[in-house]
C-alpha positions as protocol buffer text, in pm:
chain_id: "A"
residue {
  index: 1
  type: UNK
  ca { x: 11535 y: 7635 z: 8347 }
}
residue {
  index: 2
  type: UNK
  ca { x: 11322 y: 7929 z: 8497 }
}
residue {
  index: 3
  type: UNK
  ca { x: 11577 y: 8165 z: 8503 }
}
residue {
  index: 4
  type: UNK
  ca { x: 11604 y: 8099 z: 8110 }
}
residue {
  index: 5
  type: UNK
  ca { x: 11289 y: 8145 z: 8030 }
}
residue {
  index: 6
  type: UNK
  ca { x: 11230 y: 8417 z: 8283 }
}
residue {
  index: 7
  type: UNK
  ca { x: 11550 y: 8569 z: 8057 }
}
residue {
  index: 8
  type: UNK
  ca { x: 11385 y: 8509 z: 7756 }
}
residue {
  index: 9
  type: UNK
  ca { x: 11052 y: 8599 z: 7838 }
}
residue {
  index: 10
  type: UNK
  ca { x: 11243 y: 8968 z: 7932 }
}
residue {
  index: 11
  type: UNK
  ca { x: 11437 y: 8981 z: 7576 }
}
residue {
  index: 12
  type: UNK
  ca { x: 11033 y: 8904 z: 7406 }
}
residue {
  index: 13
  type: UNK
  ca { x: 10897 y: 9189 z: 7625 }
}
residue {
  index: 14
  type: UNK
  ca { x: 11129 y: 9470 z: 7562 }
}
residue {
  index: 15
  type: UNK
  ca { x: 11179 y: 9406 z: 7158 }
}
residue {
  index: 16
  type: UNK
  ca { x: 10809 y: 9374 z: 7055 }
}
residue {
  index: 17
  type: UNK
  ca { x: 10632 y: 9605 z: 7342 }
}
residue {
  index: 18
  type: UNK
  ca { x: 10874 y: 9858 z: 7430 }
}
residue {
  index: 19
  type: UNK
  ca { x: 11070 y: 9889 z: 7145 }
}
residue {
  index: 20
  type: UNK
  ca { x: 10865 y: 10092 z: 6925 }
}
residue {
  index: 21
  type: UNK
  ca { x: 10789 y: 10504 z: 6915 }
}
residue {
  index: 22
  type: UNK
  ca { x: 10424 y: 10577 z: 7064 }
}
residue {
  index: 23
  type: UNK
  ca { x: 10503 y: 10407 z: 7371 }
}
residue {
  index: 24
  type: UNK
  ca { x: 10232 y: 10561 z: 7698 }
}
residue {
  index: 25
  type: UNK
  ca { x: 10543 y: 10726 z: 7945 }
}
residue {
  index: 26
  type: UNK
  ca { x: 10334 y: 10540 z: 8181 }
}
residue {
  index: 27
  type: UNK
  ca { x: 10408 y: 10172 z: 8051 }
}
residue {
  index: 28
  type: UNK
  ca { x: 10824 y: 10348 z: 8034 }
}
residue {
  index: 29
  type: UNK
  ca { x: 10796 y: 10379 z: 8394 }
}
residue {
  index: 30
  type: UNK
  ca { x: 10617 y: 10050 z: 8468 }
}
residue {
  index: 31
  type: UNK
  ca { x: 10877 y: 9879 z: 8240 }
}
residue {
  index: 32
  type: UNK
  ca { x: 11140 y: 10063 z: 8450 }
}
residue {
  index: 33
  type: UNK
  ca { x: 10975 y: 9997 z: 8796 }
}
residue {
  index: 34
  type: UNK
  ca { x: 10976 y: 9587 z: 8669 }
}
residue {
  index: 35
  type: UNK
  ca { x: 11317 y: 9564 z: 8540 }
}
residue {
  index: 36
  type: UNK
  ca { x: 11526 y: 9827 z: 8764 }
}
residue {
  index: 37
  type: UNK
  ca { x: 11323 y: 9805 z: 9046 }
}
residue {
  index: 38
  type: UNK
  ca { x: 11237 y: 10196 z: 9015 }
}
residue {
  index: 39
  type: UNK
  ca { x: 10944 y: 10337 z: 9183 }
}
residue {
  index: 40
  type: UNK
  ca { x: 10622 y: 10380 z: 9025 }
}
residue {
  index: 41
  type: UNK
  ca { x: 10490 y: 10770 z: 9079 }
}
residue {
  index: 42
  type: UNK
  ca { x: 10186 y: 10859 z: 9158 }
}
residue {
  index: 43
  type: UNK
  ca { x: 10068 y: 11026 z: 8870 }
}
residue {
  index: 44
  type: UNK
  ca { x: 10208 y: 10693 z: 8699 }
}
residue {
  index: 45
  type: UNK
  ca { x: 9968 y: 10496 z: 8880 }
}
residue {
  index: 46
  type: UNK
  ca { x: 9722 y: 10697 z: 8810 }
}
residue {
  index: 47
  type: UNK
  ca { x: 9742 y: 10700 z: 8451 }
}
residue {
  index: 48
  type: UNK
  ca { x: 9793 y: 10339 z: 8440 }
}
residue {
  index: 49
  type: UNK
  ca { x: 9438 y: 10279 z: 8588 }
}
residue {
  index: 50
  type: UNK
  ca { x: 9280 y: 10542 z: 8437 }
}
residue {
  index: 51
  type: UNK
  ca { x: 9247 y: 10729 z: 8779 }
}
residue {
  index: 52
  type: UNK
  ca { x: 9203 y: 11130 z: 8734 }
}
residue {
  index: 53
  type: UNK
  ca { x: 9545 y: 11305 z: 8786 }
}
residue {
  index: 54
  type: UNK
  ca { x: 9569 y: 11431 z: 9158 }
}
residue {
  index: 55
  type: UNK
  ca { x: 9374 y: 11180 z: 9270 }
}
residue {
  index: 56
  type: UNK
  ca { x: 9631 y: 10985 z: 9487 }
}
residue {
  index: 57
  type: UNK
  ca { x: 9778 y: 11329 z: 9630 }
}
residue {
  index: 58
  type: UNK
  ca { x: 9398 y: 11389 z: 9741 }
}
residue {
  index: 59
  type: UNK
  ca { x: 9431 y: 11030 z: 9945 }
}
residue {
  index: 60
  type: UNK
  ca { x: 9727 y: 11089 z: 10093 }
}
residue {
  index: 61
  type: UNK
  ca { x: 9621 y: 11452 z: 10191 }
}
residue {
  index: 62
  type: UNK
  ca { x: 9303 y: 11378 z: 10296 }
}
residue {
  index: 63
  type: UNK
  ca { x: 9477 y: 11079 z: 10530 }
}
residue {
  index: 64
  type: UNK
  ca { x: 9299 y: 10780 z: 10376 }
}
residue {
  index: 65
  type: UNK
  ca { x: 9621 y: 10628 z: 10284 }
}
residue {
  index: 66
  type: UNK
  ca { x: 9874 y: 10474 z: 10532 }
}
residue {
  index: 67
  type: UNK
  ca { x: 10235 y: 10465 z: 10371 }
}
residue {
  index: 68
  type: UNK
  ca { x: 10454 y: 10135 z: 10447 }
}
residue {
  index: 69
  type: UNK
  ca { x: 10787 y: 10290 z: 10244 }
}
residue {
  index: 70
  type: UNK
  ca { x: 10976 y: 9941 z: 10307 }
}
residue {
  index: 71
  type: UNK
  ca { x: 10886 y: 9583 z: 10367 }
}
residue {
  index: 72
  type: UNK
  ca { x: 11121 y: 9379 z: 10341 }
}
residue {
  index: 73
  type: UNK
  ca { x: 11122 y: 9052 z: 10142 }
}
residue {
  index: 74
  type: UNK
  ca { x: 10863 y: 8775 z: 10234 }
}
residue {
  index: 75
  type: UNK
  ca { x: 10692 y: 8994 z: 10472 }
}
residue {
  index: 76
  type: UNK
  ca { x: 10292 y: 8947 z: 10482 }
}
residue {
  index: 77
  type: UNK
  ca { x: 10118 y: 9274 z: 10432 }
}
residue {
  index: 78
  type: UNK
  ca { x: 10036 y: 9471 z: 10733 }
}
residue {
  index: 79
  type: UNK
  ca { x: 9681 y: 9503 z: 10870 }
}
residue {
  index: 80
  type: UNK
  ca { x: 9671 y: 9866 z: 10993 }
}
residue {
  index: 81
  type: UNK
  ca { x: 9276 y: 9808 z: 11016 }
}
residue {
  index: 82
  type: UNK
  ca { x: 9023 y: 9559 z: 11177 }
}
residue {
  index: 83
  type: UNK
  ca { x: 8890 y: 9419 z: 10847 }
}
residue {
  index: 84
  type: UNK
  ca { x: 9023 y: 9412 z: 10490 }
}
residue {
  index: 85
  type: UNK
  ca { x: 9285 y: 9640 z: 10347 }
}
residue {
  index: 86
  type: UNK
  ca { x: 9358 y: 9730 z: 9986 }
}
residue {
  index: 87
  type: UNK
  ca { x: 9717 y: 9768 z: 9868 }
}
residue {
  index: 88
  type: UNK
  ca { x: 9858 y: 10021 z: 9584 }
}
residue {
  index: 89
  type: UNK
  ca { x: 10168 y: 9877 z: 9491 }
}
residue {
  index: 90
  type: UNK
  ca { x: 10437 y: 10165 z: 9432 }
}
residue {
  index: 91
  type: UNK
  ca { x: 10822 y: 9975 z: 9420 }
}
residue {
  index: 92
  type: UNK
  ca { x: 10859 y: 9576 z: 9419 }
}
residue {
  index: 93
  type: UNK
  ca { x: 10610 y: 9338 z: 9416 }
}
residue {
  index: 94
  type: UNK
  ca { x: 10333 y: 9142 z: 9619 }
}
residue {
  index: 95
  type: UNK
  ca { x: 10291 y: 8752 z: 9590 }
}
residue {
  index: 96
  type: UNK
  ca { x: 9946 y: 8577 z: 9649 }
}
residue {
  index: 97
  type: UNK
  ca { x: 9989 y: 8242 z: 9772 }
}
residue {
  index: 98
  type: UNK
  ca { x: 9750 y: 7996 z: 9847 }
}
residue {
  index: 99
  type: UNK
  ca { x: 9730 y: 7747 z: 10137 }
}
residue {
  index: 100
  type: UNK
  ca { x: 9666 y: 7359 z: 10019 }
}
residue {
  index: 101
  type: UNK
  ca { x: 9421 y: 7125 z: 10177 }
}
residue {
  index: 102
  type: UNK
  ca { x: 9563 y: 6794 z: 10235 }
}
residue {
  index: 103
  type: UNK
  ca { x: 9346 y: 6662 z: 9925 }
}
residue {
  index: 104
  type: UNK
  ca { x: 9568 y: 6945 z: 9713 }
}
residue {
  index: 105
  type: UNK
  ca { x: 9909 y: 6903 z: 9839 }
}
residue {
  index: 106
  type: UNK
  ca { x: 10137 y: 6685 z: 9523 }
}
residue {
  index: 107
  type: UNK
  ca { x: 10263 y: 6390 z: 9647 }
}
residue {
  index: 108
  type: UNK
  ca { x: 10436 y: 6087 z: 9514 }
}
residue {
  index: 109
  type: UNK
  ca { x: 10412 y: 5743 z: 9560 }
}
residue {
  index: 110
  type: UNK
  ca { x: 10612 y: 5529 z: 9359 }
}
residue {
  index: 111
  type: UNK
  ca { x: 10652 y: 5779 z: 9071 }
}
residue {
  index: 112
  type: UNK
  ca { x: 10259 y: 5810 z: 9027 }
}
residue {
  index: 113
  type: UNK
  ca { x: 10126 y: 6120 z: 9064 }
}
residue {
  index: 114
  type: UNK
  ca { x: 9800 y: 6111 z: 9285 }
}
residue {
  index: 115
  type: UNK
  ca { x: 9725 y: 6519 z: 9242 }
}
residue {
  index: 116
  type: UNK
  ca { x: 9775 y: 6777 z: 8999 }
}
residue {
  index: 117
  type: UNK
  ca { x: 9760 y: 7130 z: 9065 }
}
residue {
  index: 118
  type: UNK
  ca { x: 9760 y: 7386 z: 8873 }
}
residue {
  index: 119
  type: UNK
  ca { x: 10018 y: 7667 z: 8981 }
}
residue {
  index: 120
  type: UNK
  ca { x: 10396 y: 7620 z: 9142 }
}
residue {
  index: 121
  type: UNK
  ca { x: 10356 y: 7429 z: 9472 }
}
residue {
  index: 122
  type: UNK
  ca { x: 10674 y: 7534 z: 9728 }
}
residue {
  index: 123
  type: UNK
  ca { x: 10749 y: 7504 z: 10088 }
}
residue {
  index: 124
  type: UNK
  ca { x: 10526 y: 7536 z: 10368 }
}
residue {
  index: 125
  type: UNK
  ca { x: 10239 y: 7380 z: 10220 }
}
residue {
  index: 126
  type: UNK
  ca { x: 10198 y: 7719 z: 10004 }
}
residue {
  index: 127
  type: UNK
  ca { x: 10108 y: 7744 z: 9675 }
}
residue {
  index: 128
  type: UNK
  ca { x: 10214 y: 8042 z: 9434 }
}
residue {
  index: 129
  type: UNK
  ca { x: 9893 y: 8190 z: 9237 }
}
residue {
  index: 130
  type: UNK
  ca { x: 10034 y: 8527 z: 9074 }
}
residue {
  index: 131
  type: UNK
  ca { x: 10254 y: 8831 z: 9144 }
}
residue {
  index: 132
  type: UNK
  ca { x: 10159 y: 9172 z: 9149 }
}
residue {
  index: 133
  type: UNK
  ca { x: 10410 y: 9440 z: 9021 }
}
residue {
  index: 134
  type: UNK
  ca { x: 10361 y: 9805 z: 9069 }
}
residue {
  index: 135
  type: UNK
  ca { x: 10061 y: 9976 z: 8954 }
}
residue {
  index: 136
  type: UNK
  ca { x: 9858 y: 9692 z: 9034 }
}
residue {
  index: 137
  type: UNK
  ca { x: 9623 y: 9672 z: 9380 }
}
residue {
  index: 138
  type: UNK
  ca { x: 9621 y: 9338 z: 9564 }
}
residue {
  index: 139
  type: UNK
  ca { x: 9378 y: 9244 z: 9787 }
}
residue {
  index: 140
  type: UNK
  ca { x: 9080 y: 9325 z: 9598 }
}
residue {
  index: 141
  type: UNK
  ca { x: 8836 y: 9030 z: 9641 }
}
residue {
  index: 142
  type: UNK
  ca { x: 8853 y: 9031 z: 10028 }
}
residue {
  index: 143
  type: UNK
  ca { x: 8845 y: 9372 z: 10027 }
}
residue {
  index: 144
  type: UNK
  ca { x: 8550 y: 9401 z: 9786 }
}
residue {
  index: 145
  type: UNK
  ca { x: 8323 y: 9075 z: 9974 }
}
residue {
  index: 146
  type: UNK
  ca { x: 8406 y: 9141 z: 10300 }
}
residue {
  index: 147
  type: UNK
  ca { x: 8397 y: 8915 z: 10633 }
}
residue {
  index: 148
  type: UNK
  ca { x: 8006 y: 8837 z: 10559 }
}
residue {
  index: 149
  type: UNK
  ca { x: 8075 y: 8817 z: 10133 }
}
residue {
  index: 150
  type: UNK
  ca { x: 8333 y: 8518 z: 10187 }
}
residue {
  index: 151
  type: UNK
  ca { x: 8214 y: 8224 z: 10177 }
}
residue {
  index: 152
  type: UNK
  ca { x: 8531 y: 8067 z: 10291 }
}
residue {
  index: 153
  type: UNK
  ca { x: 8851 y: 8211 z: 10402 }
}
residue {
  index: 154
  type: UNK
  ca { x: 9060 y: 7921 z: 10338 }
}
residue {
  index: 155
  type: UNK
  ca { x: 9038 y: 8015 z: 9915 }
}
residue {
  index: 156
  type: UNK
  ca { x: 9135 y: 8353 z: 9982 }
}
residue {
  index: 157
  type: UNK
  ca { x: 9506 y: 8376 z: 9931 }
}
residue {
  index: 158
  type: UNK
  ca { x: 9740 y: 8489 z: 10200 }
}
residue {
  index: 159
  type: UNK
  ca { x: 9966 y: 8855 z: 10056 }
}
residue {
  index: 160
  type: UNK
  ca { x: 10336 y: 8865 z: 10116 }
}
residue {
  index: 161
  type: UNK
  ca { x: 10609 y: 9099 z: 9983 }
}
residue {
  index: 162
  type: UNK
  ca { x: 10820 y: 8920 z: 9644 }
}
residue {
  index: 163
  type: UNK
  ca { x: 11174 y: 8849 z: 9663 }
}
residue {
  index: 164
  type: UNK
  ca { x: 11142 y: 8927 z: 9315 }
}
residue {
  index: 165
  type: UNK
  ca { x: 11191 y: 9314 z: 9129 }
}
residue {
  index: 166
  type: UNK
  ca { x: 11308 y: 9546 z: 9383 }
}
residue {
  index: 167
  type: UNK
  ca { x: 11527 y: 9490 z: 9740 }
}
residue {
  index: 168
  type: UNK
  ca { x: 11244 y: 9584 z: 9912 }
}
residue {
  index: 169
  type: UNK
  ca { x: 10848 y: 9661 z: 9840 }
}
residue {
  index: 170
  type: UNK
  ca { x: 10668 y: 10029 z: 9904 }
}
residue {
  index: 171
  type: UNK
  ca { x: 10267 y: 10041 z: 9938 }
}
residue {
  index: 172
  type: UNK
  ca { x: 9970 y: 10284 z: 10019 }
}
residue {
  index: 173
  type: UNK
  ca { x: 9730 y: 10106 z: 10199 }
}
residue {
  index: 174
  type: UNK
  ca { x: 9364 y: 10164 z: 10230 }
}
residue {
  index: 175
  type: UNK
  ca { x: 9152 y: 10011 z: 10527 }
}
residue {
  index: 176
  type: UNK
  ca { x: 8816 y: 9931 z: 10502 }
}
residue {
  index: 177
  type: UNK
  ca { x: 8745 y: 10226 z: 10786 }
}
residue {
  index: 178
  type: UNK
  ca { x: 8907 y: 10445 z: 10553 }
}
residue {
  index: 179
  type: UNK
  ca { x: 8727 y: 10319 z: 10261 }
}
residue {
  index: 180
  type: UNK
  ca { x: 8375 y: 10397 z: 10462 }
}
residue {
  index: 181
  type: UNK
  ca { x: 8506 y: 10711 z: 10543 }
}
residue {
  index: 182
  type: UNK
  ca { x: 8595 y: 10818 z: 10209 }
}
residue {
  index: 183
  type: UNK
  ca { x: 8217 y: 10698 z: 10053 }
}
residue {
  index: 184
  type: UNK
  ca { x: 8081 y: 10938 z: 10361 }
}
residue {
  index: 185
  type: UNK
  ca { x: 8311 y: 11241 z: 10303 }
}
residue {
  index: 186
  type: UNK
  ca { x: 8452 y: 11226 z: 9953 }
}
residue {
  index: 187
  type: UNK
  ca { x: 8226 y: 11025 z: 9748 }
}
residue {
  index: 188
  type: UNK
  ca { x: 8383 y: 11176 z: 9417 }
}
residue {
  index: 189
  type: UNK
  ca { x: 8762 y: 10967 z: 9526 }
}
residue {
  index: 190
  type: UNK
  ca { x: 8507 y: 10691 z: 9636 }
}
residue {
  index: 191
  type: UNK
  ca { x: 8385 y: 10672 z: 9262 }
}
residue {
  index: 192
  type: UNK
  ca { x: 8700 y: 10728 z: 9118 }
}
residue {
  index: 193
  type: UNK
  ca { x: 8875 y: 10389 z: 9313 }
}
residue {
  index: 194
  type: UNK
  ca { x: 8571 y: 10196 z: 9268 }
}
residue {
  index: 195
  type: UNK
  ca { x: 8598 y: 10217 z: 8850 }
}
residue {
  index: 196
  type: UNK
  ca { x: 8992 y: 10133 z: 8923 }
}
residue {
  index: 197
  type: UNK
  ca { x: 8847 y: 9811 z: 9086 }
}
residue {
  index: 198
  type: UNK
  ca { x: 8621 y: 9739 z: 8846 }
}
residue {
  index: 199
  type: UNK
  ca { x: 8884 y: 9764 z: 8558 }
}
residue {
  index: 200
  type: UNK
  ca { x: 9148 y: 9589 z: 8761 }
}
residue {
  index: 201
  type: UNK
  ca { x: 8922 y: 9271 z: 8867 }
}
residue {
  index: 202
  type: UNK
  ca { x: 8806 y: 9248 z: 8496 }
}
residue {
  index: 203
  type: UNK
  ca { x: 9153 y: 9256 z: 8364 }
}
residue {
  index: 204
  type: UNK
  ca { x: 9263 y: 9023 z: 8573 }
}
residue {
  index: 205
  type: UNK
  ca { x: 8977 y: 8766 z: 8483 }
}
residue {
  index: 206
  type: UNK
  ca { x: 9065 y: 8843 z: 8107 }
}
residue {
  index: 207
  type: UNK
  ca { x: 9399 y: 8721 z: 8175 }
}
residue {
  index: 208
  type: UNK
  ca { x: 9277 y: 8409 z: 8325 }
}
residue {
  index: 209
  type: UNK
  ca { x: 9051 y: 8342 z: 7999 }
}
residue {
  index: 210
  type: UNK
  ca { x: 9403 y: 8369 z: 7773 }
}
residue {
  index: 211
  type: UNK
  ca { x: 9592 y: 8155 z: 7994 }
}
residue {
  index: 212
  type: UNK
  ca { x: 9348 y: 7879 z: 8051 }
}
């Protein structure tokens, strides 16, 4: 039943967003990176956040961005720092899952249904919130509150490569020492990602108001 409306769903998306002259080469490529499993560029990226052309070859130049080319399927992201990283996603996807309390987890006793939650609940007491396909950055609340902004880690959902859109799943990733750094050195790229966060966390929050 997923698959069918996962195959539907596809069919909606290309004939009445895709299918049209006008189309942002951008959205071509993210369409192509979603469906084929083709990698996003980086100028692609850019213009899909509104980021100022160059400025991801300035990153990786300036060595604020560590590459991880291929993670295989269900891995959880890497840490290459001591705190929180942020995540660029370039090819495949990212999944956030969220751990369940006891009080969360759906069980059944004699057909009645003691807890509802919203979301698909799967194996390993894990709970599947949202995926992130490329052009998107995951990570972003952590990254943005920090060890002393979180008021508890347990709500903060655990990042793991999809199984879904591409064999395997390429990132940039940006550590928090990084992130210092580039405020200190290059507070013009500093600017630039912080508007990307802004736009991204708001979108995302609009997205929650239409599917509520």
């Amino acid at each position: 039943e997923t698959d069918a409306l996962d195959y539907c769903n596809d069919l909606l998306v290309d004939e009445f967003c895709y299918n049209w002259e006008g189309v942002d080469s951008c959205m071509l490529s993210y369409r192509r990176a979603c469906k084929m499993g083709a990698r996003l560029s980086e100028s692609d990226f850019e213009a899909m956040n509104g980021l100022q052309q160059g400025t991801m070859k300035e990153l990786v130049e300036g060595g604020y961005l560590q590459s991880h080319p291929r993670l295989a399927h269900y891995t959880p992201l890497p840490k290459s720092g001591e705190g929180w990283s942020l995540y660029f996603i370039m090819r495949g996807a990212v999944v956030q899952l969220h751990t369940l309390s006891g009080e969360e987890l759906v069980v059944s006793d004699g057909g009645k249904l003691h807890a509802e939650v919203k979301g698909y609940s799967g194996r390993g007491g894990k709970r599947f919130d949202c995926r992130l396909t490329p052009g998107h950055v995951a990570g972003k609340v952590s990254f943005v509150l920090g060890e002393k902004g979180i008021v508890d880690k347990d709500v903060i959902p655990s990042l793991q490569v999809s199984s879904r859109i591409a064999g395997y799943t390429e990132l940039w990733e940006l550590t928090s020492e990084k992130w210092r750094a580039l405020h200190d050195q290059r507070p013009d790229l500093y600017g630039r990602l912080e508007q990307m966060l802004l736009r991204q966390l708001a979108d995302e929050r609009q997205h929650t108001y239409l599917t509520e």
